[in-house]
C-alpha positions in Angstrom: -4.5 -20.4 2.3 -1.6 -18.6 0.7 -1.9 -14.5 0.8 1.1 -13.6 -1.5 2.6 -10.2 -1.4 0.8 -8.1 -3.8 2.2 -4.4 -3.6 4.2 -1.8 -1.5 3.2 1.6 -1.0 5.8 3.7 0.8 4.1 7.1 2.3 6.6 9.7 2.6 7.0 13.5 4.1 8.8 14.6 0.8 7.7 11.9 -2.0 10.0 13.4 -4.3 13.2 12.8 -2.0 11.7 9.0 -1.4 11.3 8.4 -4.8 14.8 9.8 -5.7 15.7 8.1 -2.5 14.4 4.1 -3.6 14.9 4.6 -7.0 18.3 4.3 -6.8 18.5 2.3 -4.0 16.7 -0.4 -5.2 17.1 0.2 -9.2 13.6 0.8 -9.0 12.2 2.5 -12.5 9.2 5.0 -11.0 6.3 6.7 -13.6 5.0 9.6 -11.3 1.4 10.3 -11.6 1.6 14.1 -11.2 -2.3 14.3 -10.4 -2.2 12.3 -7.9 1.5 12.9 -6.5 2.3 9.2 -7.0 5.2 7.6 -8.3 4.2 4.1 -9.4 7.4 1.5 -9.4 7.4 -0.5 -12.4 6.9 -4.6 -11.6 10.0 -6.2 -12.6 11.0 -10.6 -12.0 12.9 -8.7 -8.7 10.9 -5.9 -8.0 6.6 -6.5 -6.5 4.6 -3.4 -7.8 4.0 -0.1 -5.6 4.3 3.2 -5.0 5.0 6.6 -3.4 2.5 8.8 -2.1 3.2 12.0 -0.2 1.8 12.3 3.0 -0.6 15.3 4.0 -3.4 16.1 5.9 -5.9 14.7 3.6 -3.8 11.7 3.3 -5.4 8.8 5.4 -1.9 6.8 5.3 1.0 8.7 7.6 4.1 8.3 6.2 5.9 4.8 6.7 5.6 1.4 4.7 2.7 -0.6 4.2 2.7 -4.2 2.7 -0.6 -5.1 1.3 -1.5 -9.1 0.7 -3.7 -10.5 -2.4 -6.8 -11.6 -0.7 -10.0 -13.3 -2.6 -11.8 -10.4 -0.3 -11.3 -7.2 1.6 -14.5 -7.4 3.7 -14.3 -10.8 4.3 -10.6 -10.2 5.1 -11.2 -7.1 7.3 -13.9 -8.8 9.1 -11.3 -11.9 10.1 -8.5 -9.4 10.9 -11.1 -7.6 13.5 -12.3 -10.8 15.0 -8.4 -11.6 15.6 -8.3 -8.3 17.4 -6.9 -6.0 14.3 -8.9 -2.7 13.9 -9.5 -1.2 10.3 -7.8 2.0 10.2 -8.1 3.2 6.5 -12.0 1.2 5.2 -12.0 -0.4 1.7 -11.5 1.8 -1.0 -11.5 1.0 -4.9 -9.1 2.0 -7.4 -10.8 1.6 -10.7 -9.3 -1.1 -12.5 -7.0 -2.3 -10.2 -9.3 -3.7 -7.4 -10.1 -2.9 -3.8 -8.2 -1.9 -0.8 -7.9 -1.6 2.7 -5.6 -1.4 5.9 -5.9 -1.9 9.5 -3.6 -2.4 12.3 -2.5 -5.9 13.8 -2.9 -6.6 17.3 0.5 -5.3 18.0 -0.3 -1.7 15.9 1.6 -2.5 12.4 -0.4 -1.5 9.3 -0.9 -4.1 6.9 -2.8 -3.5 3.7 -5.0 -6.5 1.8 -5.7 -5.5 -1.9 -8.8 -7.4 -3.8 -7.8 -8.0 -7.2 
């Protein structure tokens, strides 16, 4: 079964100082979403799709990197990654549009995001 990469979200303390930060680092070409304080990197041949959220209280996702992998479902998916010993740390969510999400944390406490599309 082949889970490809599917999008990066980078959570930082000062999203405006990552954004600056990976933007030209990486030639990345962000469109921040002012309402939701979320700069969306544009999908390129070399670049996967993602984003950079600010971290707050009310944020669910501290700041760090999280990889999320296509999967055909996030239940399903969440429900394997717990009988494996992972433990759901942010439940599904859905993103209108753009599909379903979730993280948890590995056996070893990495977070590791699957995305229904």
């Amino acid at each position: 079964m082949n889970q490809p990469l599917a999008w990066i979200d980078i959570t930082a303390k000062d999203a405006a100082r990552s954004r600056k930060f990976y933007g030209v680092l990486f030639d990345w070409n962000i469109d921040v979403n002012e309402s939701m304080n979320y700069g969306l990197v544009t999908p390129t041949l070399e670049h996967l799709p993602g984003g950079i959220g600010q971290a707050s209280d009310e944020n669910p996702h501290p700041p760090r990197l999280v990889t999320y992998f296509a999967v055909p479902d996030v239940e399903t998916a969440l429900g394997r990654a717990g009988r494996l010993g992972g433990t759901t740390v942010v439940p599904t969510w859905e993103i209108p549009g753009l599909g379903k999400m979730a993280v948890f944390h590995d056996p070893d406490g990495n977070r590791v995001g699957l995305w229904e599309v």
